[in-house]
mmCIF file of the N, C-alpha and C atoms, coordinates in Angstrom:
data_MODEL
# 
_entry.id   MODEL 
# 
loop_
_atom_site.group_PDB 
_atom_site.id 
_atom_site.type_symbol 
_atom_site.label_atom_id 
_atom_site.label_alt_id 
_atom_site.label_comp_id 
_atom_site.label_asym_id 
_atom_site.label_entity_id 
_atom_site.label_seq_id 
_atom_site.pdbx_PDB_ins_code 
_atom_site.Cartn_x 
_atom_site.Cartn_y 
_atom_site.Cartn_z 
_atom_site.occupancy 
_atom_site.B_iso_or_equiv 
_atom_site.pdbx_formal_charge 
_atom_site.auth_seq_id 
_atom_site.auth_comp_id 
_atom_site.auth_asym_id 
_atom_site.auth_atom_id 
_atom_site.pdbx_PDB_model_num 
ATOM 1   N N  . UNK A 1 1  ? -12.058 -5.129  -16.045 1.00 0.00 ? 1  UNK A N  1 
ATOM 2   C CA . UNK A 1 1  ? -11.265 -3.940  -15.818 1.00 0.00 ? 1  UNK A CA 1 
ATOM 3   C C  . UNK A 1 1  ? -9.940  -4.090  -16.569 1.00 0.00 ? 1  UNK A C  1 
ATOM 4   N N  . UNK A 1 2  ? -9.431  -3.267  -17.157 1.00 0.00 ? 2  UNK A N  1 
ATOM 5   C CA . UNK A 1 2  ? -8.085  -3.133  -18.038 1.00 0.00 ? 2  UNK A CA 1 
ATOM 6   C C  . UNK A 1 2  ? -6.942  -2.845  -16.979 1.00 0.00 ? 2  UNK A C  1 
ATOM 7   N N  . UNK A 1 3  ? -6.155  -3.663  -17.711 1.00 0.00 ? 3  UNK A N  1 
ATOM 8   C CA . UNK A 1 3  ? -5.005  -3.765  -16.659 1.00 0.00 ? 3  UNK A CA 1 
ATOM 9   C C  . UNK A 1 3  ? -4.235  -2.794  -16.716 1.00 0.00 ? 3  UNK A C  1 
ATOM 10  N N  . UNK A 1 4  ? -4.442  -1.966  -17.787 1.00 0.00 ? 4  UNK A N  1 
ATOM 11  C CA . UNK A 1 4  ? -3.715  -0.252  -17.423 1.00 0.00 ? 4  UNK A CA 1 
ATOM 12  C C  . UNK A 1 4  ? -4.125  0.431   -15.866 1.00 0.00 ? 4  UNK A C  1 
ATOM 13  N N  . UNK A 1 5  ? -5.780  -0.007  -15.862 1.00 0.00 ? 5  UNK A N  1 
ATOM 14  C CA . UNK A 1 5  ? -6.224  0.945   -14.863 1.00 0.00 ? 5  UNK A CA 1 
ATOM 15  C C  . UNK A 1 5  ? -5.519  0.383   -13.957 1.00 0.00 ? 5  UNK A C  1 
ATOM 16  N N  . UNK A 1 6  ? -5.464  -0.656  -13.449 1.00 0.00 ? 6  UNK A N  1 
ATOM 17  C CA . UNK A 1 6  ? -4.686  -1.488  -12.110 1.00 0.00 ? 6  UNK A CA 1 
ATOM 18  C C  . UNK A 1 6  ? -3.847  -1.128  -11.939 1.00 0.00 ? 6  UNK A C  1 
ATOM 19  N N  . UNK A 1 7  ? -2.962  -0.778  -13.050 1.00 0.00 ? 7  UNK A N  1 
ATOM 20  C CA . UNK A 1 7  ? -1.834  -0.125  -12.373 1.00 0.00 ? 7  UNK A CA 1 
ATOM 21  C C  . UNK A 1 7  ? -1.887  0.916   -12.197 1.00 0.00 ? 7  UNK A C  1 
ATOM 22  N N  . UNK A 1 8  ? -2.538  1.456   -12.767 1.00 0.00 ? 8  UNK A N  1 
ATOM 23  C CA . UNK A 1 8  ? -2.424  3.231   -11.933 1.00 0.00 ? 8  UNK A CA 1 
ATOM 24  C C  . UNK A 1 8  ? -2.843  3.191   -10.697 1.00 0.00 ? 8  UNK A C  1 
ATOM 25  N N  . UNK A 1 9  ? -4.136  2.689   -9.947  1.00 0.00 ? 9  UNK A N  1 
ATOM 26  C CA . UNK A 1 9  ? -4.413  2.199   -9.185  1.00 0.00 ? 9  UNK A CA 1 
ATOM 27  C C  . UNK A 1 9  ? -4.097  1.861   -8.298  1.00 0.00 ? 9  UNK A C  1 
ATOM 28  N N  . UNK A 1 10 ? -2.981  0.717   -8.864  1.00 0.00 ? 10 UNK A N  1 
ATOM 29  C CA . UNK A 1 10 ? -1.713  0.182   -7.540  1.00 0.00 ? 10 UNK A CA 1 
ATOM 30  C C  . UNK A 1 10 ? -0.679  1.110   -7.259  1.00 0.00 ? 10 UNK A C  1 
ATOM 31  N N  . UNK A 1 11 ? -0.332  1.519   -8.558  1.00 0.00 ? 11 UNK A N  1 
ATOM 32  C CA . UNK A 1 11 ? 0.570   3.168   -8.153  1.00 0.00 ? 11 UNK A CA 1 
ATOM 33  C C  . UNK A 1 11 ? 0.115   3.816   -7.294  1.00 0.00 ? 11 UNK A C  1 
ATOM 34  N N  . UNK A 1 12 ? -1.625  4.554   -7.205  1.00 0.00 ? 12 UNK A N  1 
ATOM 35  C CA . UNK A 1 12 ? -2.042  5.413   -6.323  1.00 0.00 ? 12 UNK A CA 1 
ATOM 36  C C  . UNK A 1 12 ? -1.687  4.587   -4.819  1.00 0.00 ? 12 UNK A C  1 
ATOM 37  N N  . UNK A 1 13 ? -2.084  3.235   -4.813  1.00 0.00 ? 13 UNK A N  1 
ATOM 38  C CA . UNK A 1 13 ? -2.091  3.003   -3.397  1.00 0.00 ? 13 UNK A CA 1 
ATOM 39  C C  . UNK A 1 13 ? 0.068   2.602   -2.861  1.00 0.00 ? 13 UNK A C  1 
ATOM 40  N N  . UNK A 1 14 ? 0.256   2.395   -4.020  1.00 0.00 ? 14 UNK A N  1 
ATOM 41  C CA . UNK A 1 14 ? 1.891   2.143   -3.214  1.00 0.00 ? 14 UNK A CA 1 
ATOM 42  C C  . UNK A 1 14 ? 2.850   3.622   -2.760  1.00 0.00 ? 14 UNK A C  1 
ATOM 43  N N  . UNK A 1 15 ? 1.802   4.879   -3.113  1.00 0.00 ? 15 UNK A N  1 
ATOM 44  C CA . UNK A 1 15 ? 2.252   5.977   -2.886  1.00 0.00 ? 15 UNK A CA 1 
ATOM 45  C C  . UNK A 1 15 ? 1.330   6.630   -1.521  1.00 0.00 ? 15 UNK A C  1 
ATOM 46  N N  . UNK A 1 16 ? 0.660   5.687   -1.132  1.00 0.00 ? 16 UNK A N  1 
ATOM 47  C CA . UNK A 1 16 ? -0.220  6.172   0.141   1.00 0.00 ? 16 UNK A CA 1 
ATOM 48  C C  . UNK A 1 16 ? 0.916   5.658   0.925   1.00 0.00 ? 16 UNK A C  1 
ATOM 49  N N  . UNK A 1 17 ? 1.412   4.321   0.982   1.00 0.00 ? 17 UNK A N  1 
ATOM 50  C CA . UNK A 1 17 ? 1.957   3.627   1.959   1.00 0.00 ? 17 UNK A CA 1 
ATOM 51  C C  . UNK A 1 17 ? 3.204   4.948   2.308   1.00 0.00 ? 17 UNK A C  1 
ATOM 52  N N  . UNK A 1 18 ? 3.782   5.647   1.522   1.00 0.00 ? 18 UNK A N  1 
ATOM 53  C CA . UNK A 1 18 ? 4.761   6.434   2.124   1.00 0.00 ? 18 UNK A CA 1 
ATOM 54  C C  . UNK A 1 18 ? 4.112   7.575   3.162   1.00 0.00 ? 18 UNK A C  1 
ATOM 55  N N  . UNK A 1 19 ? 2.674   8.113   2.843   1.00 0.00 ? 19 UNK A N  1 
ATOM 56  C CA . UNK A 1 19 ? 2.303   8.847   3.797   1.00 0.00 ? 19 UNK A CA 1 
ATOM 57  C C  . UNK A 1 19 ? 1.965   8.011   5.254   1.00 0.00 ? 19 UNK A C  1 
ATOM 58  N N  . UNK A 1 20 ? 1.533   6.858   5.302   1.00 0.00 ? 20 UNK A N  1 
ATOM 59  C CA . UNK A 1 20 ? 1.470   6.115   6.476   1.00 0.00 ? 20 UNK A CA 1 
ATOM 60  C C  . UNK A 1 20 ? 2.610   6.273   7.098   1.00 0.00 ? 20 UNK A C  1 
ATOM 61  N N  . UNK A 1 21 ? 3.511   5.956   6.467   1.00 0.00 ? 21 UNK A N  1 
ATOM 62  C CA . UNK A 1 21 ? 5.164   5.343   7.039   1.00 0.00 ? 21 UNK A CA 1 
ATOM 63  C C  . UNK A 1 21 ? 5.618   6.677   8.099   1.00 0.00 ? 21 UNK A C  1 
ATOM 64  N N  . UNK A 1 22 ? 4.973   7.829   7.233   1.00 0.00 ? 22 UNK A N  1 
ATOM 65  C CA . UNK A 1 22 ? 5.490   8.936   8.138   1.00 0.00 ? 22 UNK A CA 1 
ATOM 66  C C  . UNK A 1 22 ? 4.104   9.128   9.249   1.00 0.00 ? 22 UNK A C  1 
ATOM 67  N N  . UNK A 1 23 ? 3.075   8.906   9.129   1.00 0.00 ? 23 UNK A N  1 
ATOM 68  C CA . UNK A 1 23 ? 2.639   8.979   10.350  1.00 0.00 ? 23 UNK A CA 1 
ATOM 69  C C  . UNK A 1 23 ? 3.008   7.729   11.559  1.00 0.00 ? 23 UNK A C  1 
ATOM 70  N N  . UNK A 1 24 ? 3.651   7.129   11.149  1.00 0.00 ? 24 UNK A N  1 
ATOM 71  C CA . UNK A 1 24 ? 4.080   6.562   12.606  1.00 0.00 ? 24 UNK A CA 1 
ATOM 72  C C  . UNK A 1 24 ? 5.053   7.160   13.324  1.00 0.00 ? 24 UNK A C  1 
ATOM 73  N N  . UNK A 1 25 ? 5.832   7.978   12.698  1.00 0.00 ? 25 UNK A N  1 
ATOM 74  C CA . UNK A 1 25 ? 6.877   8.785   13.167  1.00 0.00 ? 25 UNK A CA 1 
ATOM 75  C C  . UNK A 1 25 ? 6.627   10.059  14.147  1.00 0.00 ? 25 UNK A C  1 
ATOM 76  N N  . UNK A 1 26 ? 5.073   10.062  13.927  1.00 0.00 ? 26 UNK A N  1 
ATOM 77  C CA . UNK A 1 26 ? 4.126   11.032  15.029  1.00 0.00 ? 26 UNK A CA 1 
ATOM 78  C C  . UNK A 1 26 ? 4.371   10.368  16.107  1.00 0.00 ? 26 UNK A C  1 
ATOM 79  N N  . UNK A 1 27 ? 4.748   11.515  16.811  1.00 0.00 ? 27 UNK A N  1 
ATOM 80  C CA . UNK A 1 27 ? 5.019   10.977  18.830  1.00 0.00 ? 27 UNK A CA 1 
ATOM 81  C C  . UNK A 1 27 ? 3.403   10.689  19.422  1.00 0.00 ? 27 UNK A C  1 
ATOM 82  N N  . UNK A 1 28 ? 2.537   11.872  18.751  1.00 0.00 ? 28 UNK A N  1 
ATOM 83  C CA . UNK A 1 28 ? 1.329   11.765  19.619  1.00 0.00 ? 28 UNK A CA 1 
ATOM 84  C C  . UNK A 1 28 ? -0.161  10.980  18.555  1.00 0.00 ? 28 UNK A C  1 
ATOM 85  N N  . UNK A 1 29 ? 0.622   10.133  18.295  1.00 0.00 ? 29 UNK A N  1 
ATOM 86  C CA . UNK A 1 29 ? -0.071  9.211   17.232  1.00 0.00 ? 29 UNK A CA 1 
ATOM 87  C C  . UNK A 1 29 ? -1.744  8.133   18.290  1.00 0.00 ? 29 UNK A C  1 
ATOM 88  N N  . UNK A 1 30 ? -0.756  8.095   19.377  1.00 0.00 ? 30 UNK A N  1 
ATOM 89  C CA . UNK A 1 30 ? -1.652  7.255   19.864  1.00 0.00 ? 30 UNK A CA 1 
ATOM 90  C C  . UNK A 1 30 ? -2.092  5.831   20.053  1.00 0.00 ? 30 UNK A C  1 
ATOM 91  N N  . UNK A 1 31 ? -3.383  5.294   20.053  1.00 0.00 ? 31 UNK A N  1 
ATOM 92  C CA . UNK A 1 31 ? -3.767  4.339   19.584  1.00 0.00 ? 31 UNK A CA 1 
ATOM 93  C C  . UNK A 1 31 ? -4.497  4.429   18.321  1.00 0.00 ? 31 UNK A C  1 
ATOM 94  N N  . UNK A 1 32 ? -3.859  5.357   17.398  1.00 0.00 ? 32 UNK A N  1 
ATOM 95  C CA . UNK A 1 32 ? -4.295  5.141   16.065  1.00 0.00 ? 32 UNK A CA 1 
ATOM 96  C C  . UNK A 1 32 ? -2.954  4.623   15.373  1.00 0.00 ? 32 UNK A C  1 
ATOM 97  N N  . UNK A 1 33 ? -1.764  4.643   16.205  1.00 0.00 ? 33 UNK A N  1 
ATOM 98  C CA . UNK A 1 33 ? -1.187  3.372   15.434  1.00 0.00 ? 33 UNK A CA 1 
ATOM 99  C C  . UNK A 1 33 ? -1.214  2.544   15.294  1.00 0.00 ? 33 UNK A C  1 
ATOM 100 N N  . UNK A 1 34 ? -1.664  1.483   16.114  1.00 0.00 ? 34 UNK A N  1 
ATOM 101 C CA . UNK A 1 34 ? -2.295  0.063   15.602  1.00 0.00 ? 34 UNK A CA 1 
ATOM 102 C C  . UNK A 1 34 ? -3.555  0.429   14.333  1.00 0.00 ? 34 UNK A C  1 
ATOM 103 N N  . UNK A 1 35 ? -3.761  1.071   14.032  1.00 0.00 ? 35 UNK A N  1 
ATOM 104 C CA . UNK A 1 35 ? -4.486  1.439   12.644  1.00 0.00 ? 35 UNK A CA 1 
ATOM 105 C C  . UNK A 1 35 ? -3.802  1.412   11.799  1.00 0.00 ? 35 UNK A C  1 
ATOM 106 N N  . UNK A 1 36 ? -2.971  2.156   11.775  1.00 0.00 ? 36 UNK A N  1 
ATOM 107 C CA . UNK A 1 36 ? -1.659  2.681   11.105  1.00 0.00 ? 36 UNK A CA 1 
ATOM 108 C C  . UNK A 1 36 ? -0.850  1.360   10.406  1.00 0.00 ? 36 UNK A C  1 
ATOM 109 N N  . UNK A 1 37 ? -0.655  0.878   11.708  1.00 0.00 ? 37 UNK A N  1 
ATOM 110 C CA . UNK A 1 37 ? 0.087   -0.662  11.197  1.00 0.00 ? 37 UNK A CA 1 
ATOM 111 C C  . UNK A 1 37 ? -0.888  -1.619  10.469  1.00 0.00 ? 37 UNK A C  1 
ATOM 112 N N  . UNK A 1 38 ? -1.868  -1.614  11.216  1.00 0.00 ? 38 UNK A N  1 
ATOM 113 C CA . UNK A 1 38 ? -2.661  -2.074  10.275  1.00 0.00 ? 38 UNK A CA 1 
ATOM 114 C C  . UNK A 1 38 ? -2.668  -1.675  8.795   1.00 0.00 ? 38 UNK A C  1 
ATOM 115 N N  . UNK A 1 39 ? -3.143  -1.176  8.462   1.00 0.00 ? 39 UNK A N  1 
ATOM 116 C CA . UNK A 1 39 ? -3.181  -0.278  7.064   1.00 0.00 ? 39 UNK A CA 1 
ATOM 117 C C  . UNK A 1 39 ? -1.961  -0.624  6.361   1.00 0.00 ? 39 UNK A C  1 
ATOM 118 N N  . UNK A 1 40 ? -0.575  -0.368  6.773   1.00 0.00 ? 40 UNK A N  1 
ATOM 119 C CA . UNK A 1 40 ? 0.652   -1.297  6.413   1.00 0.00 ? 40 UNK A CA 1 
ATOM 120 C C  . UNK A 1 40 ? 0.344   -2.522  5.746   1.00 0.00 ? 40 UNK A C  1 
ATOM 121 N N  . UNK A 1 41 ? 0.154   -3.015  6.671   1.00 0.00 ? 41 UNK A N  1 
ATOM 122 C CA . UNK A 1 41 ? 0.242   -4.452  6.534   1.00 0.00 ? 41 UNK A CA 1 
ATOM 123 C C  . UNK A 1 41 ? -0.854  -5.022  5.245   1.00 0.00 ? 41 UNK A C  1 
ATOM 124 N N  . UNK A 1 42 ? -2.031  -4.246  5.488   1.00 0.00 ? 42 UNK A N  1 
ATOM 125 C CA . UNK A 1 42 ? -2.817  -4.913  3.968   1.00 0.00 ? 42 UNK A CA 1 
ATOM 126 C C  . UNK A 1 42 ? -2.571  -4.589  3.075   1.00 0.00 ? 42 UNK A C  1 
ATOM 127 N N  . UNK A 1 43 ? -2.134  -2.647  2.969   1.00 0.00 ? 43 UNK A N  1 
ATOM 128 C CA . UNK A 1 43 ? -1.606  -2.646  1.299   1.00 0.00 ? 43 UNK A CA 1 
ATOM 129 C C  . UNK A 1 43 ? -0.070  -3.347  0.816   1.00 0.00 ? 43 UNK A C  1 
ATOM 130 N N  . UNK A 1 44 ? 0.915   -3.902  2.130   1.00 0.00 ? 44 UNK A N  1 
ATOM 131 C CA . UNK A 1 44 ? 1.826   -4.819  1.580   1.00 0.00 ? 44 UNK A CA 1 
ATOM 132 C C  . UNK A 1 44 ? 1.354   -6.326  1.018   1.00 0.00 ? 44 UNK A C  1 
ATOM 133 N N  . UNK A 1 45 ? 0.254   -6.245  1.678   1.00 0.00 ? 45 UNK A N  1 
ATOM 134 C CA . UNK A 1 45 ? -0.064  -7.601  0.963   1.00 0.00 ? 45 UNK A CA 1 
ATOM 135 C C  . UNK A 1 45 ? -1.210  -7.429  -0.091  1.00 0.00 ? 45 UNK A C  1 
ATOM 136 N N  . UNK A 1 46 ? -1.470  -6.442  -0.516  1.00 0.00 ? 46 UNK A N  1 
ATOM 137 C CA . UNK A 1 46 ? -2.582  -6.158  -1.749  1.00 0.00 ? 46 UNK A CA 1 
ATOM 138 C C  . UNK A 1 46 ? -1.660  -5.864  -2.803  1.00 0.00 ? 46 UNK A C  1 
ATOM 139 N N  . UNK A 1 47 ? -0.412  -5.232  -2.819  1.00 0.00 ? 47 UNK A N  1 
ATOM 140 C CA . UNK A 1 47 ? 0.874   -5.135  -4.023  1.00 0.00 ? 47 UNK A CA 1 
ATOM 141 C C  . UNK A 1 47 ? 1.488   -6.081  -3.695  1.00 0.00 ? 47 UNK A C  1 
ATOM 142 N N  . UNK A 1 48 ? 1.893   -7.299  -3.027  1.00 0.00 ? 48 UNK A N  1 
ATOM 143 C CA . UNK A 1 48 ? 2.388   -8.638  -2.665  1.00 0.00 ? 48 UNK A CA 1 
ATOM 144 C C  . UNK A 1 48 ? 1.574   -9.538  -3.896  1.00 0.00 ? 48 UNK A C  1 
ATOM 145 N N  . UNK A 1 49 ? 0.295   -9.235  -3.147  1.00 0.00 ? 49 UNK A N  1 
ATOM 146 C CA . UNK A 1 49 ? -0.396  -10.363 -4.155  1.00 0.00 ? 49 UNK A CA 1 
ATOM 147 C C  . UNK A 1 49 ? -0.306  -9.402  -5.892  1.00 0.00 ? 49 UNK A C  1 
ATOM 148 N N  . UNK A 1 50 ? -0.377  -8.527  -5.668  1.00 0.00 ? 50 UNK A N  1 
ATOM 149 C CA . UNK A 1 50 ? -0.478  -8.001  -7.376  1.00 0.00 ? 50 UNK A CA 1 
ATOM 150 C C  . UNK A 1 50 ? 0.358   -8.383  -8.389  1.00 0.00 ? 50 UNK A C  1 
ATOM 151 N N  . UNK A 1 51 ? 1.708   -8.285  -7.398  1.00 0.00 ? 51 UNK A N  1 
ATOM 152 C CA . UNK A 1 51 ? 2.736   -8.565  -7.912  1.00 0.00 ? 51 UNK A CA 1 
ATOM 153 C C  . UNK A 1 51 ? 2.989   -10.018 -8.216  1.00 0.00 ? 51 UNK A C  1 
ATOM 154 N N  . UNK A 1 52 ? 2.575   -10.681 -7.275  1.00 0.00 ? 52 UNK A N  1 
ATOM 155 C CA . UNK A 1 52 ? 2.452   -12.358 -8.022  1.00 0.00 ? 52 UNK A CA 1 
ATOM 156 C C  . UNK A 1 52 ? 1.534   -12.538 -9.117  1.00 0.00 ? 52 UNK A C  1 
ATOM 157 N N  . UNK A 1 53 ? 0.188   -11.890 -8.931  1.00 0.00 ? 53 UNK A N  1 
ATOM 158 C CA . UNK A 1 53 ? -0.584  -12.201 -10.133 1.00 0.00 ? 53 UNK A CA 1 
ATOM 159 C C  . UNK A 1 53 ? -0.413  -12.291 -11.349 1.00 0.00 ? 53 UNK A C  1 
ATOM 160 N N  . UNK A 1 54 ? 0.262   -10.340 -11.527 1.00 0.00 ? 54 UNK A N  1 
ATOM 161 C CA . UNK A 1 54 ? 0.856   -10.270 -12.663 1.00 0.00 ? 54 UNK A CA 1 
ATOM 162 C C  . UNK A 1 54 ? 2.293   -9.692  -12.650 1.00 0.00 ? 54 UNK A C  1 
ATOM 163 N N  . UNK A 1 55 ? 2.923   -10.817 -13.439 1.00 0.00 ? 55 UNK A N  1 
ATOM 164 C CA . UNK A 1 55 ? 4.393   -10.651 -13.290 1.00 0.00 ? 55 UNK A CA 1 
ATOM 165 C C  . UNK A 1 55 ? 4.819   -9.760  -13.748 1.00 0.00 ? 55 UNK A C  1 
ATOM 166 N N  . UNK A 1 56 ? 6.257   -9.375  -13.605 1.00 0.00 ? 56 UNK A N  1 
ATOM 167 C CA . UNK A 1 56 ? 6.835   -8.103  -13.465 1.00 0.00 ? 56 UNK A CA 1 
ATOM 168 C C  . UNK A 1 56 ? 6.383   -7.539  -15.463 1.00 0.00 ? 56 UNK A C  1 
ATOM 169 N N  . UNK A 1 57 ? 7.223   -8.521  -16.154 1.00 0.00 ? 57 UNK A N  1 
ATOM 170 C CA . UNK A 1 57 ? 7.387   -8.601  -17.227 1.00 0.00 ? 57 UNK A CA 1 
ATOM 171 C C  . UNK A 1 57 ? 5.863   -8.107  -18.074 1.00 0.00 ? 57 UNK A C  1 
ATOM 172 N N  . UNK A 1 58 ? 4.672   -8.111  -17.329 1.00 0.00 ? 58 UNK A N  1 
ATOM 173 C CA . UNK A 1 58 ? 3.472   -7.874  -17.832 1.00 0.00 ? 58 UNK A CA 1 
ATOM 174 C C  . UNK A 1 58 ? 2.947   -6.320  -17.068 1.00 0.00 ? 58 UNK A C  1 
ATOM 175 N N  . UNK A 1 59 ? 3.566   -6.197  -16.348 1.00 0.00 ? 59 UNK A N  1 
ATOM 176 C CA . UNK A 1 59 ? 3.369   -4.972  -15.669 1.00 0.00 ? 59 UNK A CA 1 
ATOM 177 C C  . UNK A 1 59 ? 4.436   -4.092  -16.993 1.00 0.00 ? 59 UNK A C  1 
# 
């Protein structure tokens, strides 16, 4: 896979994380926020690790 696509890719998903962020801000969210947080938490660590893989300078 070409590392152009990855980043668009990682773009698409580091622009989901802002729609999450606002559904926790839902009062009647539920127990679909522990989903929610969930979901957080792996795409910080799926652009965590991206970002170590390939360094800034290659991005």
């Amino acid at each position: 896979m070409d590392l152009q696509i990855i980043r668009e890719r990682i773009a698409v998903v580091e622009s989901k994380r802002d729609y999450l962020l606002s559904l926790l801000e839902q009062p009647n969210l539920g127990t679909l926020r522990i989903d929610v947080n969930q979901a957080l938490e792996e795409l910080d660590e799926l652009i965590d690790e991206f970002r170590r893989i390939v360094p800034k300078k290659e991005i």
